[in-house]
C-alpha positions as CSV (number, residue, x, y, z in Angstrom):
1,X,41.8,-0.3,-54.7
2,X,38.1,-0.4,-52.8
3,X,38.4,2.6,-50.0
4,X,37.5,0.5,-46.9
5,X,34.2,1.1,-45.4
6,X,34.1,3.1,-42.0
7,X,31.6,0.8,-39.7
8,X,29.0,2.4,-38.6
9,X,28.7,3.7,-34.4
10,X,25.7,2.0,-32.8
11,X,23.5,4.2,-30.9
12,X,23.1,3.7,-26.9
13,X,19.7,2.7,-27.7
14,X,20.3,-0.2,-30.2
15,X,23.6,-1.3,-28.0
16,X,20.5,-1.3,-25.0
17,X,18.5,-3.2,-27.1
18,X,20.9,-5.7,-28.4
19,X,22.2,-6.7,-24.8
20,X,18.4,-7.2,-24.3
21,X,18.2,-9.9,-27.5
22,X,22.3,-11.0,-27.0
23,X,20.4,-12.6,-23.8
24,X,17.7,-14.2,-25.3
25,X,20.2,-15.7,-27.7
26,X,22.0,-17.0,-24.7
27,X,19.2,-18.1,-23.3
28,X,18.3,-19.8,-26.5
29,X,21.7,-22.0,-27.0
30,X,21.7,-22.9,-23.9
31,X,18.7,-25.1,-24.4
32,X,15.6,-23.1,-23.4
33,X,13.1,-22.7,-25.3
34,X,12.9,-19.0,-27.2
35,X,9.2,-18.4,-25.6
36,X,10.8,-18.9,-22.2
37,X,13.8,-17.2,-22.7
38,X,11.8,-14.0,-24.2
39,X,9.9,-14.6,-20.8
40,X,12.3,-15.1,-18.1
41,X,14.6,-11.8,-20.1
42,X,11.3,-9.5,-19.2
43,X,11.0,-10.4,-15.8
44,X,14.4,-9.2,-15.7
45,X,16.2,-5.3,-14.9
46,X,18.1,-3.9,-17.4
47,X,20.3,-0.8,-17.4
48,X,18.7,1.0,-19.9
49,X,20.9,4.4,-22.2
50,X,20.2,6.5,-19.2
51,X,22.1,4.0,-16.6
52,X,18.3,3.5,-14.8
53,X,17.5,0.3,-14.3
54,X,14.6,-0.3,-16.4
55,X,11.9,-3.3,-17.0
56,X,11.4,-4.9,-21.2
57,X,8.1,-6.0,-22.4
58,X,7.3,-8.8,-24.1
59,X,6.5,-7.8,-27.6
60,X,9.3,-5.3,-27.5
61,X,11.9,-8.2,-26.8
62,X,10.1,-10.2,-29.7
63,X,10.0,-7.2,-32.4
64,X,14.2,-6.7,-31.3
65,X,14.6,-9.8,-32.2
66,X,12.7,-10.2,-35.6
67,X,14.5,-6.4,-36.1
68,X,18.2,-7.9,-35.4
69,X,17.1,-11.6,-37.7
70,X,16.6,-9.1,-40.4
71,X,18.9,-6.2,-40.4
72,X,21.5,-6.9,-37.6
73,X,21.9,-4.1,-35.1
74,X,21.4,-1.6,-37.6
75,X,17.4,-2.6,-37.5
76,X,17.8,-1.9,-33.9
77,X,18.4,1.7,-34.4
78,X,14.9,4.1,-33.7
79,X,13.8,5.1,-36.6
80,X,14.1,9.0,-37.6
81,X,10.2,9.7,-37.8
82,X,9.6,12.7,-40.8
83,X,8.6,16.0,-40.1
84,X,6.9,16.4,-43.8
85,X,3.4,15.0,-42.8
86,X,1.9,13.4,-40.1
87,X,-1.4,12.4,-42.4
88,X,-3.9,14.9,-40.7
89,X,-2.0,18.0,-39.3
90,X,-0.8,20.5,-42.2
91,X,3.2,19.8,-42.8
92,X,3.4,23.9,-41.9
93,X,1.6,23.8,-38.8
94,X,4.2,20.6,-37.5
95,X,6.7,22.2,-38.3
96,X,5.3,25.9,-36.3
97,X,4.3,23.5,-33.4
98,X,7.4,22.0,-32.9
99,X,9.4,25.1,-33.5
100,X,7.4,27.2,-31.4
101,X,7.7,24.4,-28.4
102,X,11.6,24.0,-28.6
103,X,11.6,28.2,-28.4
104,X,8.8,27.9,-25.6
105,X,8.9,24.6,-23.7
106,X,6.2,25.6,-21.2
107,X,4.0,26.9,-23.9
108,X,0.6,24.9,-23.5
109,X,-0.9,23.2,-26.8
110,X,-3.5,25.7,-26.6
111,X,-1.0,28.5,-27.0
112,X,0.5,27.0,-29.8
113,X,-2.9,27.0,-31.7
114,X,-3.6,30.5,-31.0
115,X,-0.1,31.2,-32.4
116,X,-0.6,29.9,-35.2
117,X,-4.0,31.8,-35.5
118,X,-2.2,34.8,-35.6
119,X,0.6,33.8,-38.1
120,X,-2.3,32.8,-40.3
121,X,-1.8,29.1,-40.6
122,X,-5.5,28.4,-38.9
123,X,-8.2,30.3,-39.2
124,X,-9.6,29.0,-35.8
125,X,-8.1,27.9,-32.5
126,X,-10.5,24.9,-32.7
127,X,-10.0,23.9,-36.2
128,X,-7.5,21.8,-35.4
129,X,-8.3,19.2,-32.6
130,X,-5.6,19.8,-29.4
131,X,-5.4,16.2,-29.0
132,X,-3.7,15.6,-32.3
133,X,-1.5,18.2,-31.7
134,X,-0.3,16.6,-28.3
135,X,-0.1,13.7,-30.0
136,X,1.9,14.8,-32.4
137,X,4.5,16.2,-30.3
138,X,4.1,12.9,-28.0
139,X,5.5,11.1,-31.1
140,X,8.4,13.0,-31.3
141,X,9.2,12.3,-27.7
142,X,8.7,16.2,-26.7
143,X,7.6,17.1,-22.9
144,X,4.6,18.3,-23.6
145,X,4.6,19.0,-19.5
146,X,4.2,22.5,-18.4
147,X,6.0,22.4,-15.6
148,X,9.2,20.4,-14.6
149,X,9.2,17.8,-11.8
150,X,11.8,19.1,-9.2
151,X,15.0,16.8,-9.1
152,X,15.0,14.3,-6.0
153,X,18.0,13.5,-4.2
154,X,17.9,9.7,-5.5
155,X,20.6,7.8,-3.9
156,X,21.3,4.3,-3.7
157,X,22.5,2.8,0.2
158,X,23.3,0.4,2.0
159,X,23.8,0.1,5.8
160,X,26.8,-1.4,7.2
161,X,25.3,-3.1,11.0
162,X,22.5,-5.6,11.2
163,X,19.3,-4.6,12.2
164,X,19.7,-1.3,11.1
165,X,17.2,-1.1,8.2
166,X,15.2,-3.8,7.2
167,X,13.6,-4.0,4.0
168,X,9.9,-5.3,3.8
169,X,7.7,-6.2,0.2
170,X,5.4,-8.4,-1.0
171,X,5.7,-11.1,-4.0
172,X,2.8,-12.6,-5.8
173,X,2.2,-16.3,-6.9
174,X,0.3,-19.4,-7.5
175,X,-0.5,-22.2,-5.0
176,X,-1.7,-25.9,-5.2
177,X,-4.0,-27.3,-7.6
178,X,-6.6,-24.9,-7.7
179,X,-3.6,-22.0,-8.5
180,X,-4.8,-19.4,-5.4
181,X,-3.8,-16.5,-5.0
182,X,-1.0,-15.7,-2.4
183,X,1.3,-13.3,-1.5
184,X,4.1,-13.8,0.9
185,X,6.0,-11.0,2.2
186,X,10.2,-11.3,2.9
187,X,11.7,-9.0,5.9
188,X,15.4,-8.8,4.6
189,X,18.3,-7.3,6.6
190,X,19.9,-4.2,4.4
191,X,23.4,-4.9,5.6
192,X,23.5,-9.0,5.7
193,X,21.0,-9.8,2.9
194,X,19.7,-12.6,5.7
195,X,15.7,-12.8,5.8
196,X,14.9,-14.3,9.1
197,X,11.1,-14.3,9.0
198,X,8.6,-14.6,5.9
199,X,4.4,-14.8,6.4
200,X,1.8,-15.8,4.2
201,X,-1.5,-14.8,2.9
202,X,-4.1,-13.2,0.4
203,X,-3.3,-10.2,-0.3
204,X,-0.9,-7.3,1.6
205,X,-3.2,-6.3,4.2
206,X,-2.7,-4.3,7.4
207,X,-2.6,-7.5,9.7
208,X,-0.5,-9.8,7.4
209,X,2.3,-7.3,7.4
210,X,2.1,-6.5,11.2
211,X,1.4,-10.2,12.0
212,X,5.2,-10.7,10.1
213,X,6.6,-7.7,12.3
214,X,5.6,-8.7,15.6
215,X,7.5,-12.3,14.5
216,X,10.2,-10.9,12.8
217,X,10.7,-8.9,16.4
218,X,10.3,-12.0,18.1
219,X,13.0,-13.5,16.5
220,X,15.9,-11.5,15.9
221,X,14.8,-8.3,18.7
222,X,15.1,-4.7,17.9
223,X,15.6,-2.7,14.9
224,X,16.2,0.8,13.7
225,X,13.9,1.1,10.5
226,X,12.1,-0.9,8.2
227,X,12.1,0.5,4.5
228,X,8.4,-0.3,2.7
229,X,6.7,0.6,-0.5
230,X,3.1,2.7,-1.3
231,X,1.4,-0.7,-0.7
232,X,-2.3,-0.3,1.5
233,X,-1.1,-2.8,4.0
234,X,2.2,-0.9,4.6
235,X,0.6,3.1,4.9
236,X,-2.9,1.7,6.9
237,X,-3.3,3.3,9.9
238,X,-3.1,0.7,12.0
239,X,0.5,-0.1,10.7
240,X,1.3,4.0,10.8
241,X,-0.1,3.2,14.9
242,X,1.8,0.2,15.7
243,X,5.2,1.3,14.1
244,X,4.9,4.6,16.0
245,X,4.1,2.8,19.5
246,X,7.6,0.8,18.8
247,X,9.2,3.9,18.2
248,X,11.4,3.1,15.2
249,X,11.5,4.8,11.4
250,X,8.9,3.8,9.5
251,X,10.4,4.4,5.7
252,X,8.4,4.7,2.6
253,X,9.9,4.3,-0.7
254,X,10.0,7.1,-3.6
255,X,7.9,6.3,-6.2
256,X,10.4,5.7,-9.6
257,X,13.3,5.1,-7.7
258,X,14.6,1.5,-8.3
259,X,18.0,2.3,-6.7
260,X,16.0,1.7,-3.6
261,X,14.5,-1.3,-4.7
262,X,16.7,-3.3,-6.1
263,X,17.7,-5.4,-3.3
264,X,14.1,-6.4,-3.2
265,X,13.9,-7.0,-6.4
266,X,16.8,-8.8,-7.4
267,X,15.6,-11.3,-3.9
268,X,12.1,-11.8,-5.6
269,X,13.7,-12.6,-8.9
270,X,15.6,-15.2,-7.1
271,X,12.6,-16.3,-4.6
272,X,10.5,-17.0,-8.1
273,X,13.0,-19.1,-9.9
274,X,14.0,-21.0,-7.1
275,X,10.5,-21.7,-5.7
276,X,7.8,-19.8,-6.0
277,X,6.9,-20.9,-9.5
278,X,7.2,-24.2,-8.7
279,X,4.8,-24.1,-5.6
280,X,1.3,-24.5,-8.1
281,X,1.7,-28.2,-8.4
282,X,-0.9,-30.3,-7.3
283,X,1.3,-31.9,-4.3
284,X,1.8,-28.7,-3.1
285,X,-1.0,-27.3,0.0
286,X,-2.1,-23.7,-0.9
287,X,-2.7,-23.3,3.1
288,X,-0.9,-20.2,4.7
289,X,0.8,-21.8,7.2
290,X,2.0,-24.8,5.2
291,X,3.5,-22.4,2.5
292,X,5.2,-20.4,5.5
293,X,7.0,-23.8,6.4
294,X,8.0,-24.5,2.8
295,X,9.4,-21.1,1.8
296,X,11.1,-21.0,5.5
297,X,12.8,-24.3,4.8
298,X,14.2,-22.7,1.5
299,X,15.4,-19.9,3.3
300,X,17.2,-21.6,6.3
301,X,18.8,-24.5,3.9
302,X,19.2,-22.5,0.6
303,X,19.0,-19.4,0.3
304,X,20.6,-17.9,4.0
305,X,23.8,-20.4,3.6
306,X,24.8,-20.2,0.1
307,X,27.5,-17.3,-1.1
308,X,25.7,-13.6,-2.0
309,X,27.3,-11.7,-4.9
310,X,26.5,-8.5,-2.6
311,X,28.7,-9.8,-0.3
312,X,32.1,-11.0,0.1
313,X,33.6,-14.3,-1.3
314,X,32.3,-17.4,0.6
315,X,30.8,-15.1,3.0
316,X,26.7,-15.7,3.6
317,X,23.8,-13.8,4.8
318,X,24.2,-16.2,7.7
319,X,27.7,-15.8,8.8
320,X,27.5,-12.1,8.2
321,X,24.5,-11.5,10.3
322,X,25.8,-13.7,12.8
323,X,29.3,-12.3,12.8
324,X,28.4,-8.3,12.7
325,X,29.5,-6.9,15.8
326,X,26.4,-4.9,16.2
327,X,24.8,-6.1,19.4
328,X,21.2,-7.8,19.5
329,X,18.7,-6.5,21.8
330,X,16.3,-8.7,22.3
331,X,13.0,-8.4,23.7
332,X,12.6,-9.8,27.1
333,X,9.1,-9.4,27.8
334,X,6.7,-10.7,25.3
335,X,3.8,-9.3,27.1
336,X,5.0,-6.1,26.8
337,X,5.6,-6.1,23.3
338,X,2.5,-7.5,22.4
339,X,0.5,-4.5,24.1
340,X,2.1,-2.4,21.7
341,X,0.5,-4.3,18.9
342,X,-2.9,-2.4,20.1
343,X,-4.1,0.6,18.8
344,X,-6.2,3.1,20.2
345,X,-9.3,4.8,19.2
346,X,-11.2,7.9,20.2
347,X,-15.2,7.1,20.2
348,X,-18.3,8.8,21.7
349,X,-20.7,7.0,23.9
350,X,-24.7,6.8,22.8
351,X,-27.0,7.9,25.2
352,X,-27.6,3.7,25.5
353,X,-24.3,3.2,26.3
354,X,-23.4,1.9,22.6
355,X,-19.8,2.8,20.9
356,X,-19.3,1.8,17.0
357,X,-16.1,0.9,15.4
358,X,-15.7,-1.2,12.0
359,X,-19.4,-1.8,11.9
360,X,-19.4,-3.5,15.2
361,X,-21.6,-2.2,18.4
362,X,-19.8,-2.4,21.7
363,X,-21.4,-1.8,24.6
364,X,-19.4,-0.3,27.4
365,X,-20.1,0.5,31.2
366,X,-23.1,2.9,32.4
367,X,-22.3,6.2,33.0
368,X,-20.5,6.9,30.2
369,X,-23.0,8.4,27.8
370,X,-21.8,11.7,26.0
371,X,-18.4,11.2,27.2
372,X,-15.7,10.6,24.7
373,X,-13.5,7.5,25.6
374,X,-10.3,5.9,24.5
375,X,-10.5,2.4,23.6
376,X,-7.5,-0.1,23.1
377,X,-7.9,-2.7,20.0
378,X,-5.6,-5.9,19.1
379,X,-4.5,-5.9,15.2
380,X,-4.5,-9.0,15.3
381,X,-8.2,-9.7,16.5
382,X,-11.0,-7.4,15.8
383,X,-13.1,-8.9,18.9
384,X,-10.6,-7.7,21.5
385,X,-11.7,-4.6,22.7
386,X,-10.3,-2.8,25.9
387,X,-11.2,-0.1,28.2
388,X,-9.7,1.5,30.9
389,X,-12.3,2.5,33.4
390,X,-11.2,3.8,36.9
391,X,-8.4,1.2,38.1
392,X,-9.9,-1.8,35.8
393,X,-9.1,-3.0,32.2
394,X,-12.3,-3.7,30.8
395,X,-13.0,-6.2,28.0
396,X,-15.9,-5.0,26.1
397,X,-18.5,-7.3,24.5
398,X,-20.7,-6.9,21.4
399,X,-24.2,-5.6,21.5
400,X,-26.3,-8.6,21.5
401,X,-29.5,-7.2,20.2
402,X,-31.5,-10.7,20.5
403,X,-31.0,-10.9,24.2
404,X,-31.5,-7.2,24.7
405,X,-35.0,-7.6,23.3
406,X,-35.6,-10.6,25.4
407,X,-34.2,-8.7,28.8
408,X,-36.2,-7.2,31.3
409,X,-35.7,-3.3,31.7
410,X,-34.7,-2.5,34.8
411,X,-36.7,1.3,36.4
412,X,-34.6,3.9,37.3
413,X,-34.2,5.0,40.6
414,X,-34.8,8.5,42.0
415,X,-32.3,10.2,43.7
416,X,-34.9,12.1,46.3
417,X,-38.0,10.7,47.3
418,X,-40.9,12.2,45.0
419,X,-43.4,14.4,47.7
420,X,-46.3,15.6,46.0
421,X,-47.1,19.2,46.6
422,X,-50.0,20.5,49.2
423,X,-51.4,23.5,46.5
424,X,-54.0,22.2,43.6
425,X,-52.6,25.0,41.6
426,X,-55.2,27.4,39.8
427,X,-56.5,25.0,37.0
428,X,-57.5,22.5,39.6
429,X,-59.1,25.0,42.0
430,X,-61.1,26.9,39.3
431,X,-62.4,23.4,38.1
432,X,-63.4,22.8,41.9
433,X,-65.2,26.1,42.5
434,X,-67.1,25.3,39.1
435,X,-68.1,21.7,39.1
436,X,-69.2,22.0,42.6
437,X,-72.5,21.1,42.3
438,X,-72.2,18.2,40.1
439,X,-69.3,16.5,42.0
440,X,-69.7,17.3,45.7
441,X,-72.0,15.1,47.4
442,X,-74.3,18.8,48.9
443,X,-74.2,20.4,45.7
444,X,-72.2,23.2,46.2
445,X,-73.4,24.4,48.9
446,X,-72.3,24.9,52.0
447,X,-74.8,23.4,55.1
448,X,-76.0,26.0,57.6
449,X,-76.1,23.8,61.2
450,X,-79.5,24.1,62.9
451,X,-79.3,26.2,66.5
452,X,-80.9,24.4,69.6
């Protein structure tokens, strides 16, 4: 009788890996073509061995799948690399190094070579390159760091009231026939998964994100945080200014932790298959504004009123942002909370009355020059300039050099009348006495009157 053969235990890497091509397949019989499915499985999150969510390449998912069309999940296994050779480095010396790092883990390559200087395997610390040694061990998948990274307190959250956190990031795509670049930037409630406000643009500058703010204010009131990433627009100072002046938390995102993130990036996964890759047709206008009014029609028709896995059954980010019982507060005065869409600055007046800020010359009101001053500035318009001076709020104006040049100067007036002084001083009267004769009409000398 044939002993039955034990099966063998997959790894957690090659059971990773064949979820990974298990979806490709999927994708596959259901009609797609494999090019697309390979493409729309990268674009994807997976949990990865670890349980951290984790992003595929594309050649990966393609040499998984040639692996699992020729060996099954066995070829998905990592292959056990040798420590006999590694074709340059003596098999001795790999086999010092790797002992002597596993007994030392914050032993420097360096240190390893002079190790094995004085075991005898080198003769020289710098006969073997250190490169090759680090990438030796780099190979074998040993931390070749010195020094551990502390452990963060990674947790993942979510808040349970409206308006309490709201999480801000960008997405990338293509518009109209000429395939510009945008970027449109989705403000999405923590709690409710509802996005009430989106803007378009260029890139994820300053004014783009605080331009979506001040709307996103506007329409649904006031908020507790908002939750953004490293990007320049999100850490400029002029965001840093304006979120500060509003007074609530301005919350930047750990690096490498997608627990955070992957609200936002399960939305943009969504946002691209249901639109954004569709919006680089030729019909389609690559203008900001008209791409704001086609992604806000998805939102407020698609995306707001259809059921959210996140939340409960045939509940949507609509009905549960209208239904939380945390109250709105509104802002009633739209004057007031655009003023805190200006940021201030600190400059020092020229001695012609001249202040510079972003390579602009402003001039500003005489009798100012040396003194520092505080100047407001919209966000929003790099022309609108105002000072405070006495019980006024000033707008300054640029320095218009042509009409300076054309403008008559106007003479400064003297506090006190000027009164010459009665003495000649001594250089004068010594010139006097000793031109005499040549500039006095007698000569110099002084005329005796005749007596009667």
């Amino acid at each position: 009788m044939t002993p039955r053969r034990v099966p063998q235990i997959a790894s957690a890497t090659a059971l990773f890996r064949f979820s990974v091509v298990s979806e490709v397949r999927v994708r596959v019989a259901r009609g797609q073509v494999r090019a697309e499915a390979v493409r729309l499985t990268a674009r994807q999150l997976h949990i990865g061995p670890n349980g951290q969510a984790r992003i595929v390449g594309l050649r990966s998912i393609y040499r998984w799948l040639a692996a699992y069309d020729a060996r099954g999940i066995a070829g998905l296994e990592t292959k056990a690399r040798t420590l006999a050779t590694d074709g340059v480095l003596d098999p001795a010396l790999v086999t010092f190094v790797i002992d002597q790092k596993a007994d030392d883990p914050r032993a420097s390559v360096p240190e390893l070579l002079r190790r094995a200087v004085v075991v005898g395997l080198l003769d020289g610390a710098d006969d073997v390159d250190r490169t090759t040694v680090w990438r030796m061990l780099k190979r074998r998948a040993i931390d070749t760091r010195r020094q551990r990274p502390k452990a963060q307190d990674q947790r993942r959250f979510a808040h349970a009231h409206r308006l309490q956190l709201v999480l801000c990031d960008g997405k990338q795509f293509r518009a109209g026939p000429t395939r510009a670049k945008r970027v449109v930037l989705f403000f999405i409630d923590d709690a409710t998964r509802y996005i009430p406000e989106v803007v378009v643009g260029s890139t994820e500058t300053s004014e783009l994100f605080l331009r979506g703010l001040h709307r996103l204010l506007r329409a649904v009131g006031r908020i507790d945080g908002i939750y953004v990433d490293h990007g320049s627009g999100f850490i400029a100072h002029d965001s840093r200014n304006v979120i500060a002046n509003l007074g609530f938390a301005h919350i930047l995102g750990l690096e490498g932790y997608p627990q955070a993130r992957g609200k936002i990036e399960r939305f943009n996964l969504t946002a691209q298959e249901d639109l954004l890759r569709h919006l680089d047709s030729d019909d389609v206008d690559p203008d900001y504004t008209a791409l704001e009014l086609r992604i806000s029609h998805y939102l407020r028709t698609d995306y707001n009123v259809r059921s959210h896995e996140a939340l409960k059954k045939e509940e949507t980010p609509r009905s549960r942002f209208l239904a939380d019982p945390r109250p709105i507060e509104p802002y009633a005065d739209g004057d007031a909370l655009r003023q805190q869409f200006f940021v201030t600055e600190e400059r020092t007046v020229t001695n012609d009355h001249v202040i510079s800020i972003d390579s602009r010359q402003w001039e500003v009101p005489r009798g100012l020059a040396r003194q520092k001053i505080v100047v407001r500035r919209d966000v929003f318009d790099p022309l609108h300039l105002l000072l405070e001076h006495g019980d006024r709020t000033l707008r300054l104006r640029e320095v218009d050099l042509v009409a300076n040049a054309k403008a008559l100067r106007g003479r400064a007036v003297p506090d006190k009348p000027v009164v010459p002084p009665t003495s000649k001083g001594a250089a004068l009267t010594s010139s006097e006495a000793a031109l005499a004769p040549i500039t006095q009409p007698d000569g110099g000398f002084a005329v005796t009157p005749k007596e009667d």
